[in-house]
N, C-alpha and C positions, 0 to 999 in steps of 0.2 A: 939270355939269348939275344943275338945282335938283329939289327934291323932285318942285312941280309938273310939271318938264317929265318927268320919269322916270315917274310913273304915267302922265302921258299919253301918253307913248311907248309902254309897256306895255299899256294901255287900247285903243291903236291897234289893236292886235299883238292883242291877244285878242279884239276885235270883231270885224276881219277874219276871224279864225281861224272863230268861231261862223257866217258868212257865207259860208263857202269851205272847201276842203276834199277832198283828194282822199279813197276810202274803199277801204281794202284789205281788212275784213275782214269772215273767212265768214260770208253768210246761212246762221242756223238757225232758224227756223222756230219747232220746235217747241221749243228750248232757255231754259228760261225766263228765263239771264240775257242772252239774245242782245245785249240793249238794253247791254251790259258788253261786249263782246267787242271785240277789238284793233283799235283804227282809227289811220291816219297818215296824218297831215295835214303838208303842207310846207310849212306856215308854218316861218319863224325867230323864234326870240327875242330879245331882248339878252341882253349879259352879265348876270349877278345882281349885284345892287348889297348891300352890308352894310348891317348893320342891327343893332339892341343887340338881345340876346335876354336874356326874362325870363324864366327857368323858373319855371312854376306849381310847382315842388316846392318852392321856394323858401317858398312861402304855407301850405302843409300843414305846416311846420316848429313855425308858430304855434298849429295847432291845438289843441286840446284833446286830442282821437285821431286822430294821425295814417293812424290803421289804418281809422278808423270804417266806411268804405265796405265795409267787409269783414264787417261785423257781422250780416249776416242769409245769409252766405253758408251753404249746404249742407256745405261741404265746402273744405275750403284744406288742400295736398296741398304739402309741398315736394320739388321734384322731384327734385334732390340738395344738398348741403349748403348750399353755397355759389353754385348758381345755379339759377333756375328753380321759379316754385310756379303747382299748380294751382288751379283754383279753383270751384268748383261752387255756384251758387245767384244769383247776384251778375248783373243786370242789366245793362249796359254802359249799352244805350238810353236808362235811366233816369236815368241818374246825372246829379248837379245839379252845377255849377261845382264846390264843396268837394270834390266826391266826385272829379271828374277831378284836382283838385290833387294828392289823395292819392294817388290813381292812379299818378300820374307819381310822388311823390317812391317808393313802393313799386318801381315799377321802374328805378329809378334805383338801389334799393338791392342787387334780386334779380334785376337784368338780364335776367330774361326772365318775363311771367306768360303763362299760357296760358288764356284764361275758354272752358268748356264751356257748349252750350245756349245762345248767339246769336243765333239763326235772324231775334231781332227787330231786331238792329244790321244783320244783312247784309243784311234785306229791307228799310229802309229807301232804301235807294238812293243814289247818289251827291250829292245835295247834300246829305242829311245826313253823308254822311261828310266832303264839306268843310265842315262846321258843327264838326263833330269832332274835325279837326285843327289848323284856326283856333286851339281850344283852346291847344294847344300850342305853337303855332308864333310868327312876329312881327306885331306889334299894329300894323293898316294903317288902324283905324275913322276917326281922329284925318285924315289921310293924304287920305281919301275926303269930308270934313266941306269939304274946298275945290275940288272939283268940286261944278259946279252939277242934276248928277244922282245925290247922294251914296244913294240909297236906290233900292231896286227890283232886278229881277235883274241887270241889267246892274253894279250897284256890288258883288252880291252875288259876281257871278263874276266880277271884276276883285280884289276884296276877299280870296279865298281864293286868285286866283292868285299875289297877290303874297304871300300869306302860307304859302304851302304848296309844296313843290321842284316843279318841272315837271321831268321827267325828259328828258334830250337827246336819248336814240334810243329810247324805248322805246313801247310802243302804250301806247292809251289810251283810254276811252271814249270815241265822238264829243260832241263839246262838254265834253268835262272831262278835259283834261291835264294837272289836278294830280293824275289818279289813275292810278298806275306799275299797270305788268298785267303778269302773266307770264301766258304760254300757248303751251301743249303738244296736238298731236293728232295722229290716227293719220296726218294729211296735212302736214302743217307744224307749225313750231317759231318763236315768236317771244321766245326767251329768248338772251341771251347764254350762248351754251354752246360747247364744245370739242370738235370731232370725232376732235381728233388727239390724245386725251390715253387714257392706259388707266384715268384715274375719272372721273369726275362731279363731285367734291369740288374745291370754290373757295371757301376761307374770303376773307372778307372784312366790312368794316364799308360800310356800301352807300354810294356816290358821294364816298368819303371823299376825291377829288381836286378838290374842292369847297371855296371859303372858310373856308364856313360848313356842314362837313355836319351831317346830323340827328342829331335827339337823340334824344326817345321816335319809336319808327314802331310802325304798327297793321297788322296784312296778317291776313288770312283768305281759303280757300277757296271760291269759288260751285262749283269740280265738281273730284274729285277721282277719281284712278282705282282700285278696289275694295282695293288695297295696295300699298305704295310711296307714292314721289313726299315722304318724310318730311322735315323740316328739322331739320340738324345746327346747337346751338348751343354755343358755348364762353364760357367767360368770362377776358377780357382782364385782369384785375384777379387772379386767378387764374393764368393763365399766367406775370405777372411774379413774382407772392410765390415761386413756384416758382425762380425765380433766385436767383444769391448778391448779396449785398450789393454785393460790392463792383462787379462786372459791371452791378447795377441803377445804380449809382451813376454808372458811364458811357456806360451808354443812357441816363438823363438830360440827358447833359451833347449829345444829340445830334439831329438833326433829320434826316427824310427828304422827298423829293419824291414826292407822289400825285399820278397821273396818267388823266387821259382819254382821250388819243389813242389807244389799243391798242382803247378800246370803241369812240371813233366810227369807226376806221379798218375796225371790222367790220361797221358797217352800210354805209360806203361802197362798203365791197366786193359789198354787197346780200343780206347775211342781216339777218334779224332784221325789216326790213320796210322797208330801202333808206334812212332818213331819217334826217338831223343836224341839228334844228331848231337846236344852239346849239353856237357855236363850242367845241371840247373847250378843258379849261383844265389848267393844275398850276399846285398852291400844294405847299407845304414846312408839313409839320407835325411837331412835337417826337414824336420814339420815345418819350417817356413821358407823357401826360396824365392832370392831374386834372379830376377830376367836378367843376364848380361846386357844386354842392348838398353832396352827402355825402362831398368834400375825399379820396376816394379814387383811388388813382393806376393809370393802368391804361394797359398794353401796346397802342401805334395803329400797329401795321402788317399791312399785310395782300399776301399775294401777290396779289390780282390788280388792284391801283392802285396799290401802293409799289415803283416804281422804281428807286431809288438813296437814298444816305446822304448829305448833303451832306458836303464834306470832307472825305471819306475818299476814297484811290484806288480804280478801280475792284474790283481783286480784292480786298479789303478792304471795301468794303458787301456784295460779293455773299456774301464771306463769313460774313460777321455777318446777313443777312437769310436766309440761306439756312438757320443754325442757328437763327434766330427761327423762321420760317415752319414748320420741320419738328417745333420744340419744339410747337408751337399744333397739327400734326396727329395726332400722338403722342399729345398729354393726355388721351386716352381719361376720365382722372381726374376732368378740369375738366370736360368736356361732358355735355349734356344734349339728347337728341335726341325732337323732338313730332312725334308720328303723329298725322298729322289726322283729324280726324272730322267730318261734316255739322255747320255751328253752331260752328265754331271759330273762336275770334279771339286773336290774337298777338299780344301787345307786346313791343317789347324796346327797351334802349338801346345803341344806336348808336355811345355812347360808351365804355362798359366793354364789349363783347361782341365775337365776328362771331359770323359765320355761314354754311353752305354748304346748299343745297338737294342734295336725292339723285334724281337721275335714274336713277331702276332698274326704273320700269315702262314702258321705250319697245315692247318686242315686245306689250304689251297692246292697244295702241294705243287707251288711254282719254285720256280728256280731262284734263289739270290747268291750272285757270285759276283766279290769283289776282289778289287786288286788293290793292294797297297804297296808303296815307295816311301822307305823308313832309314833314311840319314841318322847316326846320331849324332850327339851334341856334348856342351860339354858337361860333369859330372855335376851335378846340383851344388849353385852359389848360394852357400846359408844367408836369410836375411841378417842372420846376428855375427856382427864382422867378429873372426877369433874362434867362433865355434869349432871346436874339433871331432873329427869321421874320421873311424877306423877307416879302413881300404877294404876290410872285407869280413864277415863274419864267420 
């Protein structure tokens, strides 16, 4: 299929969607982000098609200060050694190309920043946030320059679809399903979550059963519940140094399969809000990846999309994932957990980290509803140069 017929195909798919449209979720009234709250639509998508990813951290390498965005900050907090810094003064909304470069290559470095006092990024609204992620994500303007309606909102929101993940089961604002939503309330639940499990706790790196998963992502709360509801992060690049040499040396030498089918098979069952706009997929990605940018090597499995080990019999990956996975719950050491606040905006990389959300305020029966802005990136760089990945399983 050539480029032209693929955006048109996708173009299809997304003008229909804007035009149609089933709508699942609750009127509130008086809720002022009502205009955000979880809608599913059944449309389908295509497959996702590859694309060369450029990280902007790459550009901030050149600068003069790399840090410069950071220059009129109130307050820059690191939140523990090795992962996680806060950041107090520093405008999000404001920031000019340069400043987002920096951005990104910063979190690339500290795998998680947390910016305080937002209020102006999150009341923006959803096309600014896909202005935002565009940023980061794959460059479709060039793409758009051979349609003959290449400008206006229609190229506008065909332009950020393809360059920003559409999530396959998850809600989404109506007319903007590049923007993933969790949400929780005293009446219903539209998160992937587990009833039969005695935690809450699912690290993972988010849609990592994905070609191309994401790099930097941006998520913030519009309503949270007076305590709880906090996000556990860890960092991957951490958890391996924490290994012996020699062990790291043949986790390189190894690949696993990430997988989708255990998420869509839960919304077909009809939680979550019933819909699989796109066929689930598994690709095979190396148990050890480097960072394009800052060449560090970091730990990519996660219990709730890493399957099996290629290669190995089966009691032998379960093995070996079994004692990864429990090393990543343990590191008490490595992680760093952000209790949200009205105004909070999160970044982190996708590539060095996971992450688990804490479900501990359900008897409250408050509301937690977030938004997420999910670029991806490019397909995981084995730390073992020559390792070979199928394209798909």
């Amino acid at each position: 299929m050539s480029v032209v017929e693929t955006v048109a195909e996708v173009s299809q798919t997304l003008l229909t969607l804007k035009l149609r449209g089933g709508d699942t979720e609750q009127k509130t009234e008086s809720y002022s982000y009502a205009p955000l709250l979880p809608h599913f639509s059944p449309e389908k998508y295509p497959a996702l098609t590859p694309f060369k990813h450029e990280d902007p951290g790459f550009r901030a390498l050149k600068h003069a200060d790399p840090r410069a965005f950071l220059k009129d900050a109130s307050s820059v907090i690191e939140l523990t050694p090795n992962l996680g810094t806060e950041v107090h003064g520093v405008n999000l909304a404001t920031l000019d190309n340069d400043g987002r470069d920096q951005l990104a290559l910063e979190v690339a470095k500290r795998g998680l920043m947390v910016f305080r006092g937002q209020h102006e990024f999150i009341d923006r609204g959803p096309e600014s946030y896909l202005e935002w992620g565009q940023h980061f994500g794959r460059l479709v303007v060039l793409l758009l320059c051979l349609l003959d309606w290449a400008s206006g909102p229609v190229a506008r929101f065909i332009n950020s679809s393809l360059a920003l993940h559409i999530h396959p089961t998850s809600g989404h604002p109506k007319d903007y399903p590049q923007i993933h939503l969790v949400y929780r309330d005293a009446n219903s639940s539209f998160n992937f979550e587990r009833e039969d499990s005695i935690t809450s706790t699912v690290w993972h790196s988010d849609v990592s059963y994905e070609l191309q998963p994401p790099g930097l992502t941006t998520f913030f709360l519009l309503s949270q519940p007076t305590t709880g509801g906090d996000t556990l992060f860890t960092s991957q690049v951490s958890t391996l140094k924490k290994l012996s040499p020699s062990f790291v040396a043949f986790l390189r030498t190894l690949s696993a399969v990430h997988s989708g089918v255990e998420q869509a098979q839960f919304s077909r069952s009809g939680k979550r809000g019933g819909i699989v706009r796109r066929e689930p997929v598994e690709h095979v990605h190396p148990l050890v990846r480097r960072h394009p940018v800052t060449g560090e090597e970091a730990l990519y499995v996660n219990r709730q999309f890493t399957t099996r080990i290629v290669g190995l019999k089966r009691e032998e990956s379960e093995t070996i994932l079994k004692f990864l996975y429990d090393h990543v719950d343990k590191s008490a050491d490595l992680q760093a957990r952000v209790k949200w606040q009205p105004g909070t905006v999160v970044l982190w990389d996708n590539r060095v980290t996971a992450h688990s959300a804490i479900v501990d305020y359900g008897n409250s029966n408050e509301r937690r509803h977030g938004a997420r802005i999910t670029p991806q990136a490019e397909r995981p760089i084995p730390a073992l140069e020559g390792l070979e990945l199928p394209g798909s399983v």
